[in-house]
C-alpha positions as CSV (number, residue, x, y, z in Angstrom):
1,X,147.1,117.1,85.8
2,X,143.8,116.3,86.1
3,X,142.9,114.4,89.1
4,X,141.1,111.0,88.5
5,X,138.2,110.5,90.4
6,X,135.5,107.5,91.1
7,X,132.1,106.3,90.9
8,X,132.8,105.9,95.0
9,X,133.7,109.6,95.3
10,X,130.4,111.0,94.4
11,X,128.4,112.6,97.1
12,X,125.1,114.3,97.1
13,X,125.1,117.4,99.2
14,X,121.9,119.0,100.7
15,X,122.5,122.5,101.5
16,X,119.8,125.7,102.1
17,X,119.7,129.5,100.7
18,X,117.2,131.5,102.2
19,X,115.3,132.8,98.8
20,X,115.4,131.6,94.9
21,X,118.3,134.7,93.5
22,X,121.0,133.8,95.9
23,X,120.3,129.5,95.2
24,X,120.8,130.3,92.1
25,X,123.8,132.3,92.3
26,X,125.7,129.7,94.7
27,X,124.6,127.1,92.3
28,X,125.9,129.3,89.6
29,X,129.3,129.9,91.7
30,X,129.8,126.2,92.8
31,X,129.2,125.1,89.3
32,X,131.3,127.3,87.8
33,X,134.2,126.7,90.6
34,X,133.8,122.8,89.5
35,X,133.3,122.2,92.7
36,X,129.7,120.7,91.7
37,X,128.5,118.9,88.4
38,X,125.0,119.5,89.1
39,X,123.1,121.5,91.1
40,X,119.1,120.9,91.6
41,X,116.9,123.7,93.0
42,X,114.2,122.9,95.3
43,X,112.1,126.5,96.0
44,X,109.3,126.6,98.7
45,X,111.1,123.9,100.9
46,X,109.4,124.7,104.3
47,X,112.5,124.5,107.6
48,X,111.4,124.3,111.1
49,X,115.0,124.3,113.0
50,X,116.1,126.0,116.7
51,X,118.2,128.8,116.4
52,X,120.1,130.7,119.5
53,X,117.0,129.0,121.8
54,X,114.0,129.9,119.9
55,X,112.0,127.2,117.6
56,X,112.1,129.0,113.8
57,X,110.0,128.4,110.8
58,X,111.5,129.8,107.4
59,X,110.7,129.6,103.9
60,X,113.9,128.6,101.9
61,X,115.5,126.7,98.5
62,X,116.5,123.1,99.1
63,X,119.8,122.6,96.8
64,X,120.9,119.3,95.6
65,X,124.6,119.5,95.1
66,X,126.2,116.8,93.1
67,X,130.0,116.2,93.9
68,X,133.1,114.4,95.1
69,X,134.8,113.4,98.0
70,X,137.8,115.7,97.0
71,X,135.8,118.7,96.5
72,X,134.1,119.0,99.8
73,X,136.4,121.0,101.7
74,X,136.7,123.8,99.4
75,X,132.6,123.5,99.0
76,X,132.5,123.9,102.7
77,X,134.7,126.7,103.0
78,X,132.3,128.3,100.3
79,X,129.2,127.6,101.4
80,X,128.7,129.9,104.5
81,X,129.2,133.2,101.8
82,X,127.0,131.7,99.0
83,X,124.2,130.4,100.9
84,X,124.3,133.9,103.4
85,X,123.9,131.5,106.5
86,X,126.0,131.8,109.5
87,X,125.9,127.6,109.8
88,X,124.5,126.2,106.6
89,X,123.7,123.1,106.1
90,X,126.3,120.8,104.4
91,X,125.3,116.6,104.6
92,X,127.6,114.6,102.6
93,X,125.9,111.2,101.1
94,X,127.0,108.7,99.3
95,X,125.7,108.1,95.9
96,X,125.8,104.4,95.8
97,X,124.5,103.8,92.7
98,X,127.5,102.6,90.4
99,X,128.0,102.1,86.5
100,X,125.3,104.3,85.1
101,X,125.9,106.8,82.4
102,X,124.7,109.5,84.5
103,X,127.4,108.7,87.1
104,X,130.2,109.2,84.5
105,X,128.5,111.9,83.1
106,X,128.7,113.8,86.9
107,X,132.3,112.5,87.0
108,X,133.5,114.1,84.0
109,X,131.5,117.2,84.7
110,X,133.9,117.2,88.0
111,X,137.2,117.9,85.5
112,X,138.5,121.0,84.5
113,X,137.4,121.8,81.0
């Protein structure tokens, strides 16, 4: 059975890959896992993070996962093998706008075909 899901569910992920192949090929993986109805692909997003102590500067791809509530765990246990980073990032939000076609269109891109 396919589970139901709601306009309330949806969450907007931000995650990182450090170069343009492998975003693409953990968009390609998440999307093709359902776990994601729509990844966006940011390339030349500029990150300035510390790291074991140091200050770093890196070049990398911002991704822009669109999901659900019920999907996150499994995204999360994916993410650290298809972004390549020991920590990646993973922040959750809320997509709070409600009753637009493009929100049922992400919602149905959630199901199993």
């Amino acid at each position: 059975m396919i589970p139901v899901l709601a306009a309330d569910e949806l969450r907007l992920v931000l995650t990182t890959c450090a170069d343009l192949a492998r975003a693409e090929a953990c968009a390609r993986a998440l999307l093709e896992a359902r776990l994601a109805s729509c990844v966006s692909i940011v390339p030349g997003c500029k990150s300035m993070y510390w790291w074991q102590g140091e200050l770093q500067t890196s070049s990398e791809c911002q991704l822009l996962i669109k999901t659900a509530l019920p999907k996150l765990v499994e995204l999360a246990r994916q993410l650290p093998g298809l972004t390549g980073f020991e920590v990646p990032e993973l922040l959750a939000l809320p997509i709070s706008e409600a009753g637009t076609e493009y929100l049922d269109w992400l919602l149905v891109k959630l199901r199993s075909p």
